[in-house]
C-alpha positions as CSV (number, residue, x, y, z in Angstrom):
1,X,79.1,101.5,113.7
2,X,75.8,103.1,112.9
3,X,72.9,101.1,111.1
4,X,74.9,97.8,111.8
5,X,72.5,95.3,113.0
6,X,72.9,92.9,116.4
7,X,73.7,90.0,114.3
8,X,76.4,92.1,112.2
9,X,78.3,93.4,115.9
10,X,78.1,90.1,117.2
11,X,80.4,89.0,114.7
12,X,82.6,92.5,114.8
13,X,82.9,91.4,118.6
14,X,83.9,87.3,117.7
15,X,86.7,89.0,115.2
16,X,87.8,91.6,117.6
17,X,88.1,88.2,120.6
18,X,89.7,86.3,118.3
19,X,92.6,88.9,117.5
20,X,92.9,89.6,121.3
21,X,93.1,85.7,121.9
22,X,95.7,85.2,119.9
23,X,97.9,88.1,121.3
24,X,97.6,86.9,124.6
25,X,98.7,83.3,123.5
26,X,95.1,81.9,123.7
27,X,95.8,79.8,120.4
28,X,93.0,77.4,121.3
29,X,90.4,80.1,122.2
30,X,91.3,82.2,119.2
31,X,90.5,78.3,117.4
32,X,87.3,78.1,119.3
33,X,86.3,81.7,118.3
34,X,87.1,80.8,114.7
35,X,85.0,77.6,114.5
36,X,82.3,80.3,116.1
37,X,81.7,81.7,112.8
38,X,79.4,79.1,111.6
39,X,80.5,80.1,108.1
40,X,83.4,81.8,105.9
41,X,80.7,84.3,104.8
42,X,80.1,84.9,108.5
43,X,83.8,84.9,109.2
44,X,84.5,87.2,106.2
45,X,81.8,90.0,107.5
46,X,82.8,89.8,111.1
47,X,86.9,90.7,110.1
48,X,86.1,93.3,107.1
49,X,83.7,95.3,109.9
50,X,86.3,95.3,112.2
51,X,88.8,96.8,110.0
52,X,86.6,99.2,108.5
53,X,86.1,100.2,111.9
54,X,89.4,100.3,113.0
55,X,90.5,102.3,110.1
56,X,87.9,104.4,110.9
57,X,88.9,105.0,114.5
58,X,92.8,105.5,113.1
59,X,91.6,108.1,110.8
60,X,89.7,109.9,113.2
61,X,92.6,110.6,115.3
62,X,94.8,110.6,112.9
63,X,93.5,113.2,111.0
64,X,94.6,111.0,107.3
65,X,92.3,110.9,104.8
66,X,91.0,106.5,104.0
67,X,92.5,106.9,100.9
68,X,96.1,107.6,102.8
69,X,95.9,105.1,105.7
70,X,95.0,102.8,103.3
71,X,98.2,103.6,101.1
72,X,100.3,103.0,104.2
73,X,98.7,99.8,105.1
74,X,99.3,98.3,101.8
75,X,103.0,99.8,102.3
76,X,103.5,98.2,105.4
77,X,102.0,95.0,104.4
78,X,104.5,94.8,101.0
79,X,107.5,95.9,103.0
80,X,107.1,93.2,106.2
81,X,106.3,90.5,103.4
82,X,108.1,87.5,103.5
83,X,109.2,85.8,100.2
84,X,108.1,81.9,100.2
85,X,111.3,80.0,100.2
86,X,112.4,78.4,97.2
């Protein structure tokens, strides 16, 4: 992430523990993490970072143009959907 400041990778790094925390069954760290954020703007800069980055890292190796990865996100994402319940 070039240019991005301490502050802004501390937060990339708090995201990044919070997803692994929660895939490892840590529900109460991932919580802790969370409340870590000292605020939704925080909280909201820390997540979009990390997924600009990791779409970044999936396009480097994937060769896909942004514009295509994104596509198949937002794919993905409609098709694994779940429809409230009525």
């Amino acid at each position: 992430m070039p240019g991005t400041t301490p502050a802004a990778a501390e937060l990339v790094q708090r995201a990044a523990g919070v997803i692994a925390a929660k895939h490892r069954g840590d529900l109460d760290g991932a919580e802790e993490l969370l409340a870590a954020f000292g605020s939704e703007q925080a909280k909201i800069l820390g997540f979009y970072l990390l997924a600009d980055l990791g779409l970044g890292l999936l396009r480097a190796q994937s060769g896909q143009s942004m514009d295509d990865l994104v596509r198949e996100l937002s794919l993905l994402v409609a098709a694994t959907a779940t429809p409230p319940e009525a």
